[in-house]
C-alpha positions in Angstrom: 156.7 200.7 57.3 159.4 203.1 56.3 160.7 205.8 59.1 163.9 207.6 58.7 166.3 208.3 61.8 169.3 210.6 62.4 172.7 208.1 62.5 175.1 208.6 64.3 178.7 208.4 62.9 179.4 205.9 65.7 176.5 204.0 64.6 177.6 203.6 60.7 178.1 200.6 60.5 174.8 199.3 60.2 174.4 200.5 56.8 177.8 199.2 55.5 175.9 196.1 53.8 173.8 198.7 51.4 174.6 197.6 47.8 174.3 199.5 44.7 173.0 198.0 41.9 174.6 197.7 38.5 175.1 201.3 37.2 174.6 203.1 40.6 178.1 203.9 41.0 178.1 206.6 38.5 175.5 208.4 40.4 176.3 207.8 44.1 179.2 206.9 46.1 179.9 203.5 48.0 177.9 203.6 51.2 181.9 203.1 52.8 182.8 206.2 51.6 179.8 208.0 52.3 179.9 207.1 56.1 183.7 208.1 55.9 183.1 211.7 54.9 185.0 213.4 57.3 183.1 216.7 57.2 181.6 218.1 60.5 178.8 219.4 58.5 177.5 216.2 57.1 174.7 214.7 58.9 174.2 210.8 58.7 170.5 209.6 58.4 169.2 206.3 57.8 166.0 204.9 55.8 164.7 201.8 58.3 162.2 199.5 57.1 161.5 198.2 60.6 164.4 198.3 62.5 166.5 197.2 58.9 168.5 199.8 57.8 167.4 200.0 53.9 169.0 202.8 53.4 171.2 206.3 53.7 171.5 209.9 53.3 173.6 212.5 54.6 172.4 216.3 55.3 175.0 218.8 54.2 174.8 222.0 56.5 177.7 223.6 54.9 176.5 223.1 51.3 175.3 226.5 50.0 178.7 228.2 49.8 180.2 225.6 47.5 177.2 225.5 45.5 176.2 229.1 44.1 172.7 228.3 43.1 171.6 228.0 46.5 170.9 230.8 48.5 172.4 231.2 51.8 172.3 229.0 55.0 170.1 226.0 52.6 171.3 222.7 53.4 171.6 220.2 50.8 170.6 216.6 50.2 173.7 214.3 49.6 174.4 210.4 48.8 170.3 209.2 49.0 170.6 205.3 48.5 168.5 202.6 48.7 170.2 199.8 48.7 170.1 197.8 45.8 169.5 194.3 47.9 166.3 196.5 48.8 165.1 198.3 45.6 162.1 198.1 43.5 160.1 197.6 47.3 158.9 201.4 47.2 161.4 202.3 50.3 162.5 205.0 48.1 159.4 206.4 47.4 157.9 205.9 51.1 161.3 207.7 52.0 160.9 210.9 49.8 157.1 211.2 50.9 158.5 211.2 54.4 161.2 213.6 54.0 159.8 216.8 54.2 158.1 216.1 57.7 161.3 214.3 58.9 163.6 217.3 57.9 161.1 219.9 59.2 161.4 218.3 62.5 165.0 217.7 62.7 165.8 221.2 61.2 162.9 223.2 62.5 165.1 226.7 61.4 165.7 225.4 58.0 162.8 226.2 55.2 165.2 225.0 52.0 167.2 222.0 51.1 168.8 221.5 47.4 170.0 218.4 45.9 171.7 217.5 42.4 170.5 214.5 39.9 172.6 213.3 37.3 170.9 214.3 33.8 170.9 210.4 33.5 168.8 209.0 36.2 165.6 210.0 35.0 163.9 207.4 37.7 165.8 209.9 40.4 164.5 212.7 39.0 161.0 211.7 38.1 160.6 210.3 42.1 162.0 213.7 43.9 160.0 215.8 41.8 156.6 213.5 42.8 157.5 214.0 46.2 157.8 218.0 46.5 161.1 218.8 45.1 160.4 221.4 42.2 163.2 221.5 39.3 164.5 224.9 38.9 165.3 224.3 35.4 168.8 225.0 35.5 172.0 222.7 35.1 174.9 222.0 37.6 178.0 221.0 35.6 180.7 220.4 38.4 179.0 216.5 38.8 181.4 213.6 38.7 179.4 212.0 36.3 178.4 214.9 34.0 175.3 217.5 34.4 172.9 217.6 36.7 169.2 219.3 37.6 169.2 221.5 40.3 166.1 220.6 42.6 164.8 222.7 45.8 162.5 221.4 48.3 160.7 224.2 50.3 158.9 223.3 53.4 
């Protein structure tokens, strides 16, 4: 069973072991540098299969004024990874089907979150959108790794 759980930065460690699999790297950062953002406004989360940390995502609170497509106050979702010693399971999957519940109850205020998908990673894309995200059907081109679909999740 897959549950996901706020992590505290103290507590980061126990997702340094996530992999990424061949390829990844262009589309998300090393789980090390993800738990050494130093931004207040990033909030560590964790994707347990048990009480296995599977996998990661961070919550960005400050995310809408550095990203004009989304309105003001949304949050974005930043750095989802399962890791790749744990992919092809359906963690993923069981992970986006539990978001919206999970971030309704840890941001009760919030009603939207925004993410970014490389143009590339078609399996990304295909998964948020079967899981509630809706595609606005509009390009971000500030990416690392090229353009990216804009995708909001409503709750």
């Amino acid at each position: 069973m897959i549950t996901l759980a706020p992590l505290p930065r103290a507590d980061a460690g126990q997702v340094l072991h996530l992999t990424l699999g061949l390829g990844q790297d262009a589309f998300v950062g090393k789980i090390s540098d993800m738990v050494g953002d130093p931004n207040p406004l990033a909030d560590f989360h964790c994707i347990l299969h048990g009480d296995q940390a599977v996998g990661f995502f961070k919550i960005d609170r400050g995310y809408a004024p550095d990203h004009d497509f989304a309105e003001d106050g949304a949050f974005g979702l930043r750095g989802f990874l399962i890791g790749a010693q744990y992919q092809w399971r359906g963690y993923g999957a069981a992970a986006l089907r539990a978001l919206p519940g999970y971030l309704a109850a840890q941001y009760p205020a919030q009603t939207q979150f925004y993410l970014t998908v490389n143009c590339d990673n078609g399996v990304a894309h295909r998964s948020y959108l079967q899981n509630g995200w809706t595609d606005l059907g509009a390009l971000y081109h500030k990416g690392r790794s090229g353009p990216q679909h804009i995708l909001r999740l409503s709750l």
